[in-house]
C-alpha positions as CSV (number, residue, x, y, z in Angstrom):
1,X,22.1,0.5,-59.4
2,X,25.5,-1.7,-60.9
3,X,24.5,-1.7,-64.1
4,X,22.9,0.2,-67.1
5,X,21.0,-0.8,-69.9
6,X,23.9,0.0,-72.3
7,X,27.5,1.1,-71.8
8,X,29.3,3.5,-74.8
9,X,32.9,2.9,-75.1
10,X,33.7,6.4,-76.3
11,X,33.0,10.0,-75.5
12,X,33.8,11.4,-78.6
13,X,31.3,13.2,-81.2
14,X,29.6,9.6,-82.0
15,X,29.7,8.1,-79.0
16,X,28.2,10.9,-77.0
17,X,25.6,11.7,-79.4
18,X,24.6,8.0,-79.0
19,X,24.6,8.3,-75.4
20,X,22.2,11.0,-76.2
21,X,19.9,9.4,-78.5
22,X,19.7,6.6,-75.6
23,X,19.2,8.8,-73.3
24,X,16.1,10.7,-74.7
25,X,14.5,7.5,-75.5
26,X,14.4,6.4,-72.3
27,X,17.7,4.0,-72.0
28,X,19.6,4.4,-69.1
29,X,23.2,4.8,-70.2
30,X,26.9,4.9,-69.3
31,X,30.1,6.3,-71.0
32,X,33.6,5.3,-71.0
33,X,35.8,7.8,-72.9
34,X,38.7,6.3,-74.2
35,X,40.3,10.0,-73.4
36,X,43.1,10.3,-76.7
37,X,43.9,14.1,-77.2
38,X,44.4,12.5,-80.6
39,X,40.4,11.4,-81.1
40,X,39.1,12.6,-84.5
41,X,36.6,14.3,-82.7
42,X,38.9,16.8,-80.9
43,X,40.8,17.6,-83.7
44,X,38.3,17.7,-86.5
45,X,37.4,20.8,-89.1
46,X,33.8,20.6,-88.4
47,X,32.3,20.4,-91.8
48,X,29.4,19.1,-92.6
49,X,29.7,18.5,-96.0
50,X,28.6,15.5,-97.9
51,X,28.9,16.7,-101.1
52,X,31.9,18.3,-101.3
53,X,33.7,16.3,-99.0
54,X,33.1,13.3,-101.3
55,X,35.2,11.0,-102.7
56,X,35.1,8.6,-106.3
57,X,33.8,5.8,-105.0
58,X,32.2,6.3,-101.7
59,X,28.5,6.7,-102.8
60,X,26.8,4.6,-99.9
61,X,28.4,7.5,-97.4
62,X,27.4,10.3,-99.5
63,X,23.8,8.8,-99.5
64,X,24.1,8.6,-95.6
65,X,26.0,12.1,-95.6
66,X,22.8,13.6,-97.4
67,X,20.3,12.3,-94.7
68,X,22.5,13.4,-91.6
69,X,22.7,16.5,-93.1
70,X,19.3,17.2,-92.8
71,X,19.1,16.2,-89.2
72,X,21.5,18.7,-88.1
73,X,19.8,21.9,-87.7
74,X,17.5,19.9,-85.3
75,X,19.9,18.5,-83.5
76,X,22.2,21.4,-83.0
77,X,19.4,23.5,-81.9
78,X,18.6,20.6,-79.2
79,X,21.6,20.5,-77.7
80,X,22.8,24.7,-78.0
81,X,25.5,24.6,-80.4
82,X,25.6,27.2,-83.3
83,X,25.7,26.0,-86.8
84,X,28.2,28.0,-89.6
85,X,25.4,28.0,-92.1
86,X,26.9,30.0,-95.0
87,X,27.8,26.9,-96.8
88,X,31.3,25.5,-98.8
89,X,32.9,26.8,-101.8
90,X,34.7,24.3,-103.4
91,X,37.4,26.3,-105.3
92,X,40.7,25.3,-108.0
93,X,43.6,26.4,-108.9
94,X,43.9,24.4,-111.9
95,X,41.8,23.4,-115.2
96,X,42.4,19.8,-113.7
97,X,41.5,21.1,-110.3
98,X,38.3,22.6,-111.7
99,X,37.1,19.4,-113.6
100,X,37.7,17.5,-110.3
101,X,35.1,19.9,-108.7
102,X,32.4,19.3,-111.1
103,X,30.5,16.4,-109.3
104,X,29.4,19.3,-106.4
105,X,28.0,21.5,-108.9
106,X,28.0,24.0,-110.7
107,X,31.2,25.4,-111.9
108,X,31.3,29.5,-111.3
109,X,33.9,31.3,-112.9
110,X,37.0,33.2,-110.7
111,X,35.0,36.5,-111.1
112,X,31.9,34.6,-109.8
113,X,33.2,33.1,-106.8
114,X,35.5,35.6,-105.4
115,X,32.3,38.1,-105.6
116,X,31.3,35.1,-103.0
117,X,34.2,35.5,-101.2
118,X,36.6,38.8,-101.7
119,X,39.6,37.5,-99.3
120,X,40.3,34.4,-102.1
121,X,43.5,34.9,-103.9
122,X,44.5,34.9,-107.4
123,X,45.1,31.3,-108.3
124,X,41.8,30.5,-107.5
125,X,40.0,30.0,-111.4
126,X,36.8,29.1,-110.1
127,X,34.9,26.3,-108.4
128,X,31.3,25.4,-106.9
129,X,29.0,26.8,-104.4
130,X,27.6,24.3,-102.3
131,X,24.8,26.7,-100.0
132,X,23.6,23.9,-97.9
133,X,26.5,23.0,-96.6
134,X,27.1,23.6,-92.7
135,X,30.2,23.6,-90.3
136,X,30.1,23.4,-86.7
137,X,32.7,24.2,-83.8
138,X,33.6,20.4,-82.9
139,X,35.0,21.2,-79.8
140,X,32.1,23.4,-79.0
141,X,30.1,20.3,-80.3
142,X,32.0,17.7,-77.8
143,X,30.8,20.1,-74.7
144,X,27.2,20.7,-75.5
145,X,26.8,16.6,-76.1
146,X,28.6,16.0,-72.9
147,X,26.8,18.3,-70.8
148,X,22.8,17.3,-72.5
149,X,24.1,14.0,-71.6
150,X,24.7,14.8,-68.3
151,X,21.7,17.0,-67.6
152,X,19.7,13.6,-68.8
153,X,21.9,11.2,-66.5
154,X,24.4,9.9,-67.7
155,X,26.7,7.7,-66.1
156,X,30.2,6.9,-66.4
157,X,32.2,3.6,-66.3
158,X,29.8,1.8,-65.4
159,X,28.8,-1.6,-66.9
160,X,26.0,-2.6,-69.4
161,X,23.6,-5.4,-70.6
162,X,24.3,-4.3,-74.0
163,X,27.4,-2.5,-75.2
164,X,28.2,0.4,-78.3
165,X,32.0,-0.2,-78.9
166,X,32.3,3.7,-80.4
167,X,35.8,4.5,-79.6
168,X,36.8,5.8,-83.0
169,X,40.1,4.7,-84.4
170,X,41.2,2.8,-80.8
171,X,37.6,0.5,-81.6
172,X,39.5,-1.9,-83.2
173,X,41.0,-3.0,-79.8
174,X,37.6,-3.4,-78.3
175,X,36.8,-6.3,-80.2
176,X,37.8,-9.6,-82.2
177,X,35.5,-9.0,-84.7
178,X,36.6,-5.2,-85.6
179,X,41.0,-6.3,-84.7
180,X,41.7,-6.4,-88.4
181,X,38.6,-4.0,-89.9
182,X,39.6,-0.7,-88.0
183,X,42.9,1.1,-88.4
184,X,43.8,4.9,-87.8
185,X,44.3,7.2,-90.4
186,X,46.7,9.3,-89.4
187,X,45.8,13.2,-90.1
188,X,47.8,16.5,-89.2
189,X,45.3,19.8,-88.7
190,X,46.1,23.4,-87.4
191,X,44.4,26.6,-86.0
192,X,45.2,29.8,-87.0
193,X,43.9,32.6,-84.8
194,X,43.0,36.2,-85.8
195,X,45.5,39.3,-85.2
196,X,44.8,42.6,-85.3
197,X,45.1,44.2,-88.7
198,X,44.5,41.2,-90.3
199,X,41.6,40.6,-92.8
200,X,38.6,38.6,-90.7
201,X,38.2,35.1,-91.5
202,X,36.2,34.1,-94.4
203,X,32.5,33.7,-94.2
204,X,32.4,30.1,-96.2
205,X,33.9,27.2,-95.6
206,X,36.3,27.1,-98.4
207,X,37.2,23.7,-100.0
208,X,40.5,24.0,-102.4
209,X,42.4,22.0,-104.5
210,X,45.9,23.2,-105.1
211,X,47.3,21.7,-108.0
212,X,45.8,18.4,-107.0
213,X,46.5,18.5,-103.7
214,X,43.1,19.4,-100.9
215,X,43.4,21.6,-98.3
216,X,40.6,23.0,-96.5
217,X,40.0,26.2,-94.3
218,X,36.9,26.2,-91.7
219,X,36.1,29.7,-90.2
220,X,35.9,30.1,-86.4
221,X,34.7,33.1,-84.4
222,X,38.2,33.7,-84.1
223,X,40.0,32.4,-86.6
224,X,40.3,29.2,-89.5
225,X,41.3,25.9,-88.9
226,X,43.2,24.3,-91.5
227,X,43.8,20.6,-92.8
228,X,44.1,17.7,-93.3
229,X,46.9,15.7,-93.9
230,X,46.7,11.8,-94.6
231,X,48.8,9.3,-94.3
232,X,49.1,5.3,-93.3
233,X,51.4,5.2,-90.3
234,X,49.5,4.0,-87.7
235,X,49.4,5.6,-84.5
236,X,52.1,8.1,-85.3
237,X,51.4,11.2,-82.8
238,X,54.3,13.4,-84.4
239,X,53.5,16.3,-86.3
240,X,56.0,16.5,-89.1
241,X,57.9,20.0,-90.7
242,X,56.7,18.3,-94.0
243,X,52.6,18.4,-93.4
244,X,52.3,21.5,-91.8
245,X,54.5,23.5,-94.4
246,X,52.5,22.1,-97.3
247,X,49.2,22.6,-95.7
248,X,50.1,26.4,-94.7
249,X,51.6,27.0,-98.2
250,X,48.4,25.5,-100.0
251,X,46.0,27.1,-97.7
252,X,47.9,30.4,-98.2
253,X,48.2,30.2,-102.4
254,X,44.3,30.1,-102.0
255,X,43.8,32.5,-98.8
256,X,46.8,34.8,-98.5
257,X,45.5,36.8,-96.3
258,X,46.2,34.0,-93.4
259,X,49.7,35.2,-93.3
260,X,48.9,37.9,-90.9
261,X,47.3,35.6,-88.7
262,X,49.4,33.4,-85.6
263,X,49.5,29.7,-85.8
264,X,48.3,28.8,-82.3
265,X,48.3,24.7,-82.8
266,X,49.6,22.1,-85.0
267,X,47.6,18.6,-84.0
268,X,47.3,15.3,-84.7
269,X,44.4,13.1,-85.1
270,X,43.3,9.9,-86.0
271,X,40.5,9.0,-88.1
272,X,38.5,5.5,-87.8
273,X,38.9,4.0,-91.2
274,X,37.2,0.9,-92.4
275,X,37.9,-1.7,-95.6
276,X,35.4,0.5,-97.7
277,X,35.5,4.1,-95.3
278,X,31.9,2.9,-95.0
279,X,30.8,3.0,-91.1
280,X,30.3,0.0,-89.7
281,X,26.8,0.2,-87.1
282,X,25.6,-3.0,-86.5
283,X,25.4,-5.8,-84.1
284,X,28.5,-7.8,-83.7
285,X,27.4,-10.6,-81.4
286,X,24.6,-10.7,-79.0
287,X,25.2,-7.6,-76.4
288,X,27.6,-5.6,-78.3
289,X,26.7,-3.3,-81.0
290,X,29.5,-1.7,-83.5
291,X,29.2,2.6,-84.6
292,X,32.9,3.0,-85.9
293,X,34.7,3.5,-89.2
294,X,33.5,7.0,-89.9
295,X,36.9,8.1,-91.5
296,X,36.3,11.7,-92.3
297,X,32.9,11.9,-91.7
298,X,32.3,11.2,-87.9
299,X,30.7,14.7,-87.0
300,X,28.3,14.9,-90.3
301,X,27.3,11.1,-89.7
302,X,26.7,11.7,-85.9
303,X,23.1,12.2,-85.2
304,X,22.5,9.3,-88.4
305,X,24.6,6.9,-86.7
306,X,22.6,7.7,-83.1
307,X,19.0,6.8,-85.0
308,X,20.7,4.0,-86.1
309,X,21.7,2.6,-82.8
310,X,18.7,3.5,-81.1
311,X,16.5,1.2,-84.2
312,X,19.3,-1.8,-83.5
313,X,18.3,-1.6,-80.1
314,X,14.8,-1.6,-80.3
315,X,15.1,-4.2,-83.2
316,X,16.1,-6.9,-80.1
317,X,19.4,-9.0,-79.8
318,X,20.3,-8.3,-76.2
């Protein structure tokens, strides 16, 4: 066999769970990872979030965001990977902060919300429970996908009659039409690890805005990860003094027990950004099918953007 009926250039969260969707509808399928260290993927929170991850403006992937959200318990439990179900609070330090916070929900009070979540500190005035919320380990994530792909046959490097450019950030390259639509979106992200003594991570996902300014904290069996930084550099790989000391002073304003814990990586990723940060899934030409420009929603789109494929490819243009 020298070829496959379609070839995914990617092995990230998108690409593989693709691969997957392929594979388990009967498509016989190949992989190429693009291999970054730097892939959103590897690097990412793991929320799953739609509604407070939101931005003004970006309706169409909150509508999307909404529907994948519903598909993951199914498709975690398919695949092994445990789900952080105890959902997001979206917390402020400021009356500005607050009003910001008010499209998620319902605003509780700083009594209300640290009866949610004990470990929050004292500049936190309140913000919005957001229960169906989930997070996920993405790295845990990226090995279950892989190895379900594999157990279903996956190949790798190896040609196809139709081809899913999903390489993330790097898609751009891949093809004329995506050259001047994709760019990276640089963004800096760090794991803190539990220590002895310290107080345990939190249970929620906690969301924060610090005088304006967003940080987030994810909770890991062993620890938080904490981000993101943003900024339009291009493929800058550097992790600057700058982001990492305003994202560990803004994460500790709103969690000061993190103090106690060791900072065991500082990392940089890129996200896939688009002219709208609206993914683009559709067929470019004849042969080559597009499922990039996820900006900061690759994981929570991930099994949307796989039924979407599958329906472009059983919807003809080879």
């Amino acid at each position: 066999m020298s070829s496959v009926e379609v070839a995914v250039r990617g092995g990230g969260v998108i690409g593989l769970s693709v691969a997957l969707a392929l594979l388990r509808d009967g498509y016989s399928v190949s992989v190429t990872d693009v291999g970054s260290p730097h892939a959103g993927s590897r690097v990412a929170g793991g929320m799953l979030a739609p509604l407070t991850e939101a931005w003004p403006g970006e309706e169409a992937v909150v509508a999307q965001g909404v529907e994948a959200l519903a598909m993951w318990p199914a498709f975690a439990s398919s695949i092994g990977v445990e789900l952080f179900t105890a959902g997001t609070l979206a917390v402020g330090t400021q009356p500005g902060d607050l009003a910001d916070l008010k499209h998620a929900g319902e605003l509780l009070t700083s009594r209300e919300i640290r009866a949610l979540e004990p470990s929050l500190g004292p500049a936190v005035r309140g913000g919005v429970y957001a229960a169906g919320d989930l997070a996920v380990d993405n790295r845990a994530l990226l090995s279950a996908l892989w190895k379900a792909c594999v157990e279903l046959g996956v190949r790798s490097d190896v040609d196809g009659r139709v081809e899913v450019i999903a390489a993330g950030a790097w898609s751009g390259a891949l093809h004329p039409l995506l050259r001047d639509v994709i760019r990276p979106v640089k963004g800096e992200i760090l794991r803190l690890s539990w220590r002895s003594g310290a107080l345990p991570p939190p249970r929620h996902t906690i969301r924060a805005l610090v005088s304006g300014r967003p940080v987030y904290l994810v909770p890991r069996n062993d620890g938080l990860v904490v981000g993101a930084t943003q900024y339009e550099v291009g493929f800058d790989t550097d992790v600057s003094v700058a982001g990492v000391r305003d994202l560990l002073r803004d994460a500790e304003t709103v969690l000061p027990g993190i103090a106690e814990y060791a900072l065991t990586e500082a990392a940089v990723g890129f996200r896939a950004g688009s002219p709208d940060n609206v993914p683009i899934v559709r067929w470019l030409e004849p042969g080559v099918i597009a499922a990039t420009g996820h900006h900061r929603n690759g994981l929570l789109l991930a099994p949307h953007t796989a039924a979407q494929v599958v329906g472009l490819l059983k919807g003809g243009s080879w």
